[in-house]
C-alpha positions as CSV (number, residue, x, y, z in Angstrom):
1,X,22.3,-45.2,26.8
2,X,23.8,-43.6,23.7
3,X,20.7,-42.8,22.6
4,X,19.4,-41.3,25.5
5,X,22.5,-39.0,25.8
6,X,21.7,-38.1,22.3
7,X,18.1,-37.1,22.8
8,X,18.9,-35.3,26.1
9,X,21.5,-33.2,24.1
10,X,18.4,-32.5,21.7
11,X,16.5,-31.6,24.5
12,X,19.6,-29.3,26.2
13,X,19.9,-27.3,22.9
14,X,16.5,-27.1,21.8
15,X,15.8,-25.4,25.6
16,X,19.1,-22.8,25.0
17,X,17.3,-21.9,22.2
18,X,13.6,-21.5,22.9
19,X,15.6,-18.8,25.9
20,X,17.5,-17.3,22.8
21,X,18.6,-14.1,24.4
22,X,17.7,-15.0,27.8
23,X,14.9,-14.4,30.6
24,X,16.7,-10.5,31.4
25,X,17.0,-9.6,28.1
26,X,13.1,-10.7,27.3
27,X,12.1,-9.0,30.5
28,X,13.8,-5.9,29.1
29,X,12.2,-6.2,25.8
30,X,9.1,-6.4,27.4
31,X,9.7,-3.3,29.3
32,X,10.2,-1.7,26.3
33,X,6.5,-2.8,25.2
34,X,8.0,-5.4,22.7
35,X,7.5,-9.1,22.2
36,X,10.5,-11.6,21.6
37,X,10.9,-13.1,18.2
38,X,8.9,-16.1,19.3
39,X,6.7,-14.4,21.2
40,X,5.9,-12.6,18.0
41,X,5.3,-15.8,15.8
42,X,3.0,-17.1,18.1
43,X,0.6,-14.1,17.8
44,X,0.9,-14.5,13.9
45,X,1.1,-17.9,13.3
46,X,-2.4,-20.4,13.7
47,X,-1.4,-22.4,16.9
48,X,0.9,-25.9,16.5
49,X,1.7,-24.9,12.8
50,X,5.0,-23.3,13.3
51,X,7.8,-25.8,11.7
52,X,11.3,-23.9,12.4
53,X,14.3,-24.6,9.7
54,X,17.5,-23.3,10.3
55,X,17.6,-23.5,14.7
56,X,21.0,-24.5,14.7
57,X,22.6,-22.1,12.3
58,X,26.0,-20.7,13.4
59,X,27.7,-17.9,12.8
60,X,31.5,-18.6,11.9
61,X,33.0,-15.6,13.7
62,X,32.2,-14.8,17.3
63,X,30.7,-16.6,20.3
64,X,27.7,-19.2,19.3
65,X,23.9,-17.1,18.9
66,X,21.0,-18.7,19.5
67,X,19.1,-19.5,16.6
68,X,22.2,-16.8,15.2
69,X,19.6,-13.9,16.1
70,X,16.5,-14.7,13.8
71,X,13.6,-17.4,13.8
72,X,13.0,-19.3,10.4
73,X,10.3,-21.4,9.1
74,X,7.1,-21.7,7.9
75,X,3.4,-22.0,9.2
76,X,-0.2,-21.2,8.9
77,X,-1.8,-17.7,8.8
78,X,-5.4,-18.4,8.5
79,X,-4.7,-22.0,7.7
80,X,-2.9,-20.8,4.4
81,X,0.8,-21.6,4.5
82,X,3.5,-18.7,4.9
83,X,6.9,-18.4,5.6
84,X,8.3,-15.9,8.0
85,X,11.4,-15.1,9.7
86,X,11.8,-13.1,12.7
87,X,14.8,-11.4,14.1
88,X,15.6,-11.3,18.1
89,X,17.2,-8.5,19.4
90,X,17.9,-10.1,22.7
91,X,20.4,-11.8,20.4
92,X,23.3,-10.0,19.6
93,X,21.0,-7.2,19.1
94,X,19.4,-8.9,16.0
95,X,22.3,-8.1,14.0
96,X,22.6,-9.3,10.3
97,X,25.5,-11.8,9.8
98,X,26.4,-14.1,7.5
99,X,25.0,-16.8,8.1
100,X,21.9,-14.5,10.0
101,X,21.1,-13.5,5.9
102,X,21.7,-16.9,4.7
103,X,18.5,-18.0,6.8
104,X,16.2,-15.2,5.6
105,X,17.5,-15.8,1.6
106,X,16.5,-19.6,2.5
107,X,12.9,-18.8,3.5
108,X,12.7,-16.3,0.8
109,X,13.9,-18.9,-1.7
110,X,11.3,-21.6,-0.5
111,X,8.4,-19.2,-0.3
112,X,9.0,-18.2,-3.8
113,X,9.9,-22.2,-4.8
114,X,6.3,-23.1,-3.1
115,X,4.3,-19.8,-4.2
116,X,3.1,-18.3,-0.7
117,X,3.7,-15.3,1.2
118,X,6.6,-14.2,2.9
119,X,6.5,-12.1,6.5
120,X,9.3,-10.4,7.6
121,X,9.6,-9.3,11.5
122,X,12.5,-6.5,11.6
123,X,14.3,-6.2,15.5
124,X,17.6,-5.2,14.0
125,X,20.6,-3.4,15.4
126,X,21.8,-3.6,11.6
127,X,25.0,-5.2,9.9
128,X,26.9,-7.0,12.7
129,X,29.9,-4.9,12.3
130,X,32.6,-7.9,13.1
131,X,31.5,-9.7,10.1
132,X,32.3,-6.5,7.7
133,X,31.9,-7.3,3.6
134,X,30.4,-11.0,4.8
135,X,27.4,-8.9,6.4
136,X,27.1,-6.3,3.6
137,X,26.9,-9.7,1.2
138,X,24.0,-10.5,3.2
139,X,21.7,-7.9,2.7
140,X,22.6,-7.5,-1.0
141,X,20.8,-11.2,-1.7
142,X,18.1,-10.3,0.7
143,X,17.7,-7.3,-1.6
144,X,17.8,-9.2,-5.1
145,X,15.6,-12.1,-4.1
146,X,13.1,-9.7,-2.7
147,X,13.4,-8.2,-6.2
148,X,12.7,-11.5,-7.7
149,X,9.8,-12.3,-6.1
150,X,8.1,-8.9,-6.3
151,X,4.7,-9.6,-7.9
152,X,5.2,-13.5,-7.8
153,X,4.2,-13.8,-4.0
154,X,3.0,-11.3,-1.8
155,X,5.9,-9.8,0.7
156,X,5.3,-8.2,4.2
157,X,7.2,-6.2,6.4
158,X,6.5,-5.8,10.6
159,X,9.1,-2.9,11.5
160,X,9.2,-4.0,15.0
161,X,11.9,-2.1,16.5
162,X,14.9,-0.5,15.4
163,X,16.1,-0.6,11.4
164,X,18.8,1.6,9.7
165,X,21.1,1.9,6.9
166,X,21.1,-0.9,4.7
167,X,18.4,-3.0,6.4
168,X,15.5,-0.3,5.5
169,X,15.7,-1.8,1.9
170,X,14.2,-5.0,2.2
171,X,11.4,-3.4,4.2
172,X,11.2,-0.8,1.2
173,X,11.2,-3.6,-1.5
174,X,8.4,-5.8,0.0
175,X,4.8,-4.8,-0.8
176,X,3.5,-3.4,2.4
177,X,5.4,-1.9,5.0
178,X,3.8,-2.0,9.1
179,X,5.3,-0.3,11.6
180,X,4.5,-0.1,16.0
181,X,4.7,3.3,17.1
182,X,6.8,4.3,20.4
183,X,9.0,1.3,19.5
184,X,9.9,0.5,15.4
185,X,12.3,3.6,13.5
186,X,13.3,3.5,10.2
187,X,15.9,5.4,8.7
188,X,19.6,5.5,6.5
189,X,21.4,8.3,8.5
190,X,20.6,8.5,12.4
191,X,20.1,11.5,14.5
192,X,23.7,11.9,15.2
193,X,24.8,11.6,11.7
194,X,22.6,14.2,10.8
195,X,23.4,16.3,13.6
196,X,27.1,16.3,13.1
197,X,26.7,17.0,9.1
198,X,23.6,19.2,8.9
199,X,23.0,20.6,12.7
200,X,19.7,19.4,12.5
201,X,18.2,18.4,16.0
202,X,16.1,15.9,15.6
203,X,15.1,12.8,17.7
204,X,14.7,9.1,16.2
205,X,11.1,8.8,17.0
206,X,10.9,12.4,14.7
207,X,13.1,11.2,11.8
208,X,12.0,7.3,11.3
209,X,9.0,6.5,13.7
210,X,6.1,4.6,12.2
211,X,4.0,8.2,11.8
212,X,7.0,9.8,10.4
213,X,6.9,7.1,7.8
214,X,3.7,6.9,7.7
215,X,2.8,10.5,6.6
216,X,5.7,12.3,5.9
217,X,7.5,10.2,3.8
218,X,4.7,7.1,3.0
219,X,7.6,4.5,3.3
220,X,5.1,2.9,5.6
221,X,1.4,1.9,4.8
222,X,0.1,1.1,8.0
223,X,1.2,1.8,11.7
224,X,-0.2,0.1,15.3
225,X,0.2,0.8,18.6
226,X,1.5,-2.5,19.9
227,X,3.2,-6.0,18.2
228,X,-0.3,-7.5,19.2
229,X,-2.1,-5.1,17.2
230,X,0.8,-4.8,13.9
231,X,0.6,-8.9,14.3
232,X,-3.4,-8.6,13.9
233,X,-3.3,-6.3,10.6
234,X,-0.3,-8.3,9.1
235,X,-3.5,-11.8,9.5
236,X,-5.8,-9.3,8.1
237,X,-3.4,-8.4,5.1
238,X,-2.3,-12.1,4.7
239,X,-6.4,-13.1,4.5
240,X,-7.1,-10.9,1.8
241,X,-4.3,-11.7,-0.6
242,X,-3.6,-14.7,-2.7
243,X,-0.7,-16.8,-1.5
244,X,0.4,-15.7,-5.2
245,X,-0.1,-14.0,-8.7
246,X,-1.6,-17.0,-9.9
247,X,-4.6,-17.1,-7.8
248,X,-7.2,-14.7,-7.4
249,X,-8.2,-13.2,-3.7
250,X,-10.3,-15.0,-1.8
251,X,-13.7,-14.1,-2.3
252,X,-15.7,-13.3,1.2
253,X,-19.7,-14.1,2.1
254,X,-21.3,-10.9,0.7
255,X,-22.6,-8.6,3.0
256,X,-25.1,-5.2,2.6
257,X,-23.1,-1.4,2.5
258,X,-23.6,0.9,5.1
259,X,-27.0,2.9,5.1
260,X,-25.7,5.8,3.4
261,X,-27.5,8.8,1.3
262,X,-25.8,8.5,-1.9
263,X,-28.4,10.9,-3.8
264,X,-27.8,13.5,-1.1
265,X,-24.2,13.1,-0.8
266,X,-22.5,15.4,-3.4
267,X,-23.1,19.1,-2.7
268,X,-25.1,20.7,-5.2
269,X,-22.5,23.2,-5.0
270,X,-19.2,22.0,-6.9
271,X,-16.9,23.9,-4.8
272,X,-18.3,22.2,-1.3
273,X,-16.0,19.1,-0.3
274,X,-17.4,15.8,1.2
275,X,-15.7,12.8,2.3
276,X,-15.4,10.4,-0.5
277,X,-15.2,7.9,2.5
278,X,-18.8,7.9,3.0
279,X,-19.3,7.4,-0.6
280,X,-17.2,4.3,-0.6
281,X,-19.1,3.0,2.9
282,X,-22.3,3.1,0.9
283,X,-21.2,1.5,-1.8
284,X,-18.6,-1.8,-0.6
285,X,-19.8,-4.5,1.6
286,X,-20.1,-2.8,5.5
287,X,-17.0,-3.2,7.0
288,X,-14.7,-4.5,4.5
289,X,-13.2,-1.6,3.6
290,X,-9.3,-1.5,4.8
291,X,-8.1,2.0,3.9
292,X,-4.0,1.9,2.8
293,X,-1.7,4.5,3.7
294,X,-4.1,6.5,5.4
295,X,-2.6,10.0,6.6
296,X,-0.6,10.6,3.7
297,X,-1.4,12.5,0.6
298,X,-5.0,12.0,1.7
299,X,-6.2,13.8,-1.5
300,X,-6.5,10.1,-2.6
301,X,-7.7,7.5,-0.6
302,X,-7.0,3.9,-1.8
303,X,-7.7,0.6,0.0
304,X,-9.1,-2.8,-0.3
305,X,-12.6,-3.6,-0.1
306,X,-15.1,-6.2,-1.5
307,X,-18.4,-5.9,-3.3
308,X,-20.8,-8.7,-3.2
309,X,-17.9,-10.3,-2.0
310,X,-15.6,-9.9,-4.7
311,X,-12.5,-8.2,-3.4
312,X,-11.3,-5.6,-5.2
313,X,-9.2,-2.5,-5.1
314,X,-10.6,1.1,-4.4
315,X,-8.9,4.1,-5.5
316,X,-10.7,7.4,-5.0
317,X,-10.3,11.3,-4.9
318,X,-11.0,13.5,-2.0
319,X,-12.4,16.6,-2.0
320,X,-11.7,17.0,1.6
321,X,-8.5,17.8,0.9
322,X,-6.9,19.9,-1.5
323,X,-9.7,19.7,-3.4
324,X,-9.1,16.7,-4.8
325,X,-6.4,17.6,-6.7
326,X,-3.5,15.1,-7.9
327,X,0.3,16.1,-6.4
328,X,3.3,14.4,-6.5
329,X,2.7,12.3,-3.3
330,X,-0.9,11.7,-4.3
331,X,0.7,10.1,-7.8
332,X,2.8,8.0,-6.3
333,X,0.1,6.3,-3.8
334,X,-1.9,5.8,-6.4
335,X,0.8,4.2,-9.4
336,X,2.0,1.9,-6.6
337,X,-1.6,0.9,-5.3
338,X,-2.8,0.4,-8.6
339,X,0.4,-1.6,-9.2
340,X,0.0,-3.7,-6.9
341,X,-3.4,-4.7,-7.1
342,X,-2.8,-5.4,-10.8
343,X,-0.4,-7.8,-9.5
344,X,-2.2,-9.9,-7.4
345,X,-5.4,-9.6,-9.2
346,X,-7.5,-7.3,-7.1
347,X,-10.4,-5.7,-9.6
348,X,-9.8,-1.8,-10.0
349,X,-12.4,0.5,-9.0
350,X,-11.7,4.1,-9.3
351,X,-14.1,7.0,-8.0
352,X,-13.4,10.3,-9.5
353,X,-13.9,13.7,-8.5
354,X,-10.7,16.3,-9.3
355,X,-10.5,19.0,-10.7
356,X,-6.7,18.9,-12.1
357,X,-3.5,18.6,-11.0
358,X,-2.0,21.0,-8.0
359,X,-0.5,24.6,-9.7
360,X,2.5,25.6,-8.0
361,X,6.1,26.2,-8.6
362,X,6.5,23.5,-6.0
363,X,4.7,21.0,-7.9
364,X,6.3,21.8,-11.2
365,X,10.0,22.1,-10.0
366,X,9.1,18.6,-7.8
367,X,8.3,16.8,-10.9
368,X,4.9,16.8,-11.1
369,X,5.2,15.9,-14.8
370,X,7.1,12.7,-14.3
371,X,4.8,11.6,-11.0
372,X,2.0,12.3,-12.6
373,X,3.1,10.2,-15.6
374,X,3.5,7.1,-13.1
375,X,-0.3,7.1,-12.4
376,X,-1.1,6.7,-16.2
377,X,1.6,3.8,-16.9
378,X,0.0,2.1,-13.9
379,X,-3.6,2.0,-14.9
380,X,-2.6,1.7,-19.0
381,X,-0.3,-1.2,-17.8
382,X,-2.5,-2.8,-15.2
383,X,-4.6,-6.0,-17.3
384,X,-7.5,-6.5,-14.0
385,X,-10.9,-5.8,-14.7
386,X,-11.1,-1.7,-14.4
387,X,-14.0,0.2,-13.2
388,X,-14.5,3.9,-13.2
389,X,-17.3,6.0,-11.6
390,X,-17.2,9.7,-12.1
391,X,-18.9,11.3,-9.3
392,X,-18.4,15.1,-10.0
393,X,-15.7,16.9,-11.5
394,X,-13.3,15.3,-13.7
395,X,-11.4,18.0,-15.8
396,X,-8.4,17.6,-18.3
397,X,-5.5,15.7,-18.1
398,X,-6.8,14.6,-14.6
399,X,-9.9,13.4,-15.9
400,X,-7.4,11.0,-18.4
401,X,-5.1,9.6,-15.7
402,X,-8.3,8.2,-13.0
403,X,-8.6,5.7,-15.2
404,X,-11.1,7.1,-18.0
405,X,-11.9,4.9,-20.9
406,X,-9.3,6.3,-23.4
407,X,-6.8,5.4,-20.6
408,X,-8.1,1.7,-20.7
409,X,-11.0,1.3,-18.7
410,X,-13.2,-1.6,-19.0
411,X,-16.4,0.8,-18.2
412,X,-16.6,3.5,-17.2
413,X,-20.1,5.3,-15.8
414,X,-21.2,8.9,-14.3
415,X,-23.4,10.3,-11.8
416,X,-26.1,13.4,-13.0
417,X,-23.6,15.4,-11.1
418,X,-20.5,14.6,-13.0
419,X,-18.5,17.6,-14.8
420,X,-16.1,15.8,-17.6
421,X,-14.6,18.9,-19.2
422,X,-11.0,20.6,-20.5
423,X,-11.2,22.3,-17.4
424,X,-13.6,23.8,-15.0
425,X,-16.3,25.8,-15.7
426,X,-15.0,29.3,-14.7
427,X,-11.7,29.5,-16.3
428,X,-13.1,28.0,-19.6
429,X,-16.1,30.6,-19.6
430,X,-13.5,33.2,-19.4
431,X,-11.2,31.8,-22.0
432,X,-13.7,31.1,-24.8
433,X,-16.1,34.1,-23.6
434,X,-13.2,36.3,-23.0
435,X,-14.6,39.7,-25.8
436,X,-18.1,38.8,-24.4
437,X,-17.5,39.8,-20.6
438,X,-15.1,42.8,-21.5
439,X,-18.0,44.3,-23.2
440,X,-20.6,43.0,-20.8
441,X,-22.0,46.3,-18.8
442,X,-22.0,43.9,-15.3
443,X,-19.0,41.5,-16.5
444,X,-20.2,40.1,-13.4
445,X,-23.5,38.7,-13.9
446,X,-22.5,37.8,-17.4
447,X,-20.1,35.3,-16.2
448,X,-22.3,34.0,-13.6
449,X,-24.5,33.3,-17.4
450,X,-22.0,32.0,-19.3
451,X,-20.6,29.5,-16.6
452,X,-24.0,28.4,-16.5
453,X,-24.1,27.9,-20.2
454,X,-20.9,26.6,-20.4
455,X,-21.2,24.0,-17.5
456,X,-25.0,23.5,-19.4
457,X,-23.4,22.5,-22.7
458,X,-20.3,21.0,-22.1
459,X,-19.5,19.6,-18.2
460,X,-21.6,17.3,-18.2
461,X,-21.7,13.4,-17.9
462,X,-24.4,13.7,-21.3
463,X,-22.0,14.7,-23.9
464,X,-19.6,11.9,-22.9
465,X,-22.0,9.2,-22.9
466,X,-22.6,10.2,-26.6
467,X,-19.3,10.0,-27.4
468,X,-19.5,6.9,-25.7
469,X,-16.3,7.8,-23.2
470,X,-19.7,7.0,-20.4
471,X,-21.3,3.8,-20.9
472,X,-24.0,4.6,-18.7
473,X,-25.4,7.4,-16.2
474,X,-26.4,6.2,-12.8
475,X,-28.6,7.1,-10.0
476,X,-25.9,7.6,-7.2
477,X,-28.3,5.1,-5.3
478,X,-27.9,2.5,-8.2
479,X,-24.1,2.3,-8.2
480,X,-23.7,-0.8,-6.0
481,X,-25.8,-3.1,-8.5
482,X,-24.5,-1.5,-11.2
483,X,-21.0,-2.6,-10.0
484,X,-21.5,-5.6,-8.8
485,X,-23.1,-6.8,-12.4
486,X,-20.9,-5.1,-14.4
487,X,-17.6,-6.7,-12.0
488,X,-19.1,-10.1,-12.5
489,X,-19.4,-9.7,-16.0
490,X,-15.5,-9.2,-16.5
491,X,-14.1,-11.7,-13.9
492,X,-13.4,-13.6,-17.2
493,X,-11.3,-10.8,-18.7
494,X,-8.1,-11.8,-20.7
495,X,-6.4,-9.0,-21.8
496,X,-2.4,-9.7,-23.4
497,X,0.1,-7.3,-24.1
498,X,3.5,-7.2,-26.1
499,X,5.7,-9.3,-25.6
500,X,9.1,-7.2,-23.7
501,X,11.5,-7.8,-21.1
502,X,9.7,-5.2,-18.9
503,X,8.5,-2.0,-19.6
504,X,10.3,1.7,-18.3
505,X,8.2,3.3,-15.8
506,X,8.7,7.1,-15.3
507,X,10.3,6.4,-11.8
């Protein structure tokens, strides 16, 4: 009989919380077009693998939570092992207490103890308020253990409905940030705050929605239109990484590229843009391609792709937009893409076409200098096999930072088309043929000459190749096998560097 009353008080409590917040309060998140914590596991979780720790954590202030407002444990993505937790906001609004933190730092501390990935589902109304300093404590060992395990394991954020203040940090430390539009806002200062200090009118959708983050300020790197769909991309994401930096990606059944023109592709024209998409759609395996942070600073696309399936990590210019050029956001997509890759042993491959960097006072007053500097500590530093194809323009100190050989590229190749120059054709004509057109009766026409001759003698992928910065010219309709032999080739790469506590990067 003892027993019996035992297992029905189990029973009672294990019902209270599978309700957590409560049949209204579900029904009202589902109003809002949101998914309760559980809910939410179920859709990224393999079915029956979902082991919760921590139910019966309890806050030591205030009235007893359910679960204390977040869902711990561990399961299977893909039948690979992860650990997740997932706040509730039909539970005391999701708020972060005590002993709420204490249940995230223990999944983060397993998942690093075990080596596998870590998922985060954000529902917060923030710092529960009644639990002051103990609250703020919280978040700070959220912060340092997601600090600690930054490049051990990879660590994923679902913004899934509200997060402010303090609890957009965690988010902002993990590797890759998803948000749900309509329904997920990230930001320090609200819309009131800013009103009453600035006069700003702004709405919270404006200042932290998933496509403000997304393109304005590229906190985020990928935004959905529902939980179902955010929950589908965070699988995707989970399938293509290694459950940590010891492990290499998993390797897919190769598949043929798209049936694109690659001989017809680039303009014959240098100043005509194309879309460097196409270029990479007719090169990877078809469909593999999973473009990151698409929508900001597109004048660099980077994503993850595989070739023969071999995943590895694309970064390429665009000359769709600006040109092509490299800016300050452009930089910084690019230092932390090539970053991360590096860290969980994603090959590099870098398509180049750019003329330079973006003139401007903007630029220069922005820091272009220091941003700009981030790109080239992130390819030198990064020890993954490296890949470089030039496909047109690649002038100056631009040319250096997309990964050319002097910056540490394991080979590097060119298209006919390629321009690897100082600078351009035109300004470098007039510089070094300066008397020449001054005296010229039709300065015109003798410019039109002497960029010829210029772009004739020097931009070219043929005086780099004998210099040996170009270990090879391609047929743009070659480039797949040449890839995919040369990537095989340097899967075996070892490459050490000196021993340091960690190096400075140009933040």
């Amino acid at each position: 009989m003892a027993n019996s009353k035992k297992l029905a008080e189990l029973a009672r409590r294990r019902e209270q919380l599978f309700a957590m917040g409560g049949a209204e309060r579900v029904e009202r998140q589902h109003q809002m077009g949101k998914w309760s914590a559980r809910e939410r596991l179920a859709a990224l979780l393999d079915p029956d693998t979902f082991q919760e720790l921590g139910a019966h954590v309890e806050a030591r202030v205030g009235e007893p939570a359910p679960a204390d407002g977040v869902v711990t444990g561990v399961g299977r993505a893909g039948g690979r092992p992860v650990y997740v937790y997932a706040q509730d906001f039909t539970v005391v609004g999701g708020s972060l207490g005590e002993m709420h933190a204490k249940k995230i730092q223990a999944m983060q501390d397993l998942a690093l103890k075990a080596g596998c990935p870590m998922v985060g589902l954000n529902d917060s109304g923030g710092a529960r308020i009644q639990e002051g300093v103990d609250a703020l404590s919280g978040y700070g060992e959220i912060f340092r253990r997601n600090t600690h395990a930054s490049g051990v394991i990879p660590q994923i954020t679902v913004i899934m409905g509200p997060s402010a203040g303090g609890a957009v940090y965690s988010p902002a430390l993990t590797d890759l940030v998803i948000m749900v539009r309509g329904t997920a806002q990230m930001f320090i200062t609200g819309p009131q705050v800013i009103r009453a200090v600035t006069g700003e009118q702004v709405t919270a959708e404006e200042l932290g929605g998933a496509d403000a983050q997304l393109t304005r300020s590229g906190v985020a790197h990928f935004a959905a239109d529902t939980d179902a769909e955010a929950l589908a991309l965070t699988r995707e994401l989970l399938a293509r990484f290694p459950a940590n930096n010891l492990e290499d990606p998993p390797r897919q059944p190769p598949r043929p590229p798209e049936p694109v023109d690659l001989n017809g592709l680039v303009p014959d024209d240098p100043n005509k843009p194309y879309d460097v998409r196409r270029i990479i759609a007719g090169v990877v395996d078809r469909g593999s391609f999973l473009e990151c942070q698409a929508g900001y600073a597109d004048n660099v696309v980077v994503g993850w792709a595989h070739l023969d399936g071999q995943p590895v990590g694309v970064i390429a210019n665009q000359p769709r937009v600006l040109a092509g050029t490299l800016d300050i956001d452009a930089s910084d997509k690019l230092a932390r893409f090539v970053r991360l890759c590096d860290a969980f042993n994603f090959p590099l491959l870098t398509l180049v076409d750019t003329p330079g960097y973006l003139p401007g006072t903007a630029q220069e007053y922005g820091g272009i200098i220091r941003h700009g500097a981030k790109v080239l500590y992130a390819y030198a530093e990064a020890t993954v096999p490296k890949v470089t194809v030039i496909l047109r323009k690649a002038y100056g100190g631009a040319y250096l930072a997309m990964c050319s050989r002097s910056l540490g590229a394991d080979l590097a190749v060119a298209w006919p088309s390629a321009e690897i120059a100082v600078m351009g054709p035109e300004p470098a004509a007039n510089i070094i043929y300066r008397r020449e057109l001054e005296a010229a009766p039709d300065p015109a026409a003798a410019r039109r000459e002497k960029v010829a001759e210029y772009r004739e003698r020097f931009a070219n992928p043929y005086v780099a190749a004998a210099r040996g910065y170009v270990d090879a010219v391609v047929e743009p309709a070659e480039t797949r096998a040449a890839l995919i032999r040369m990537l095989s080739a340097l899967m075996s790469k070892r490459e050490s560097r000196p021993s340091k506590k960690h190096g400075n990067v140009p933040l």
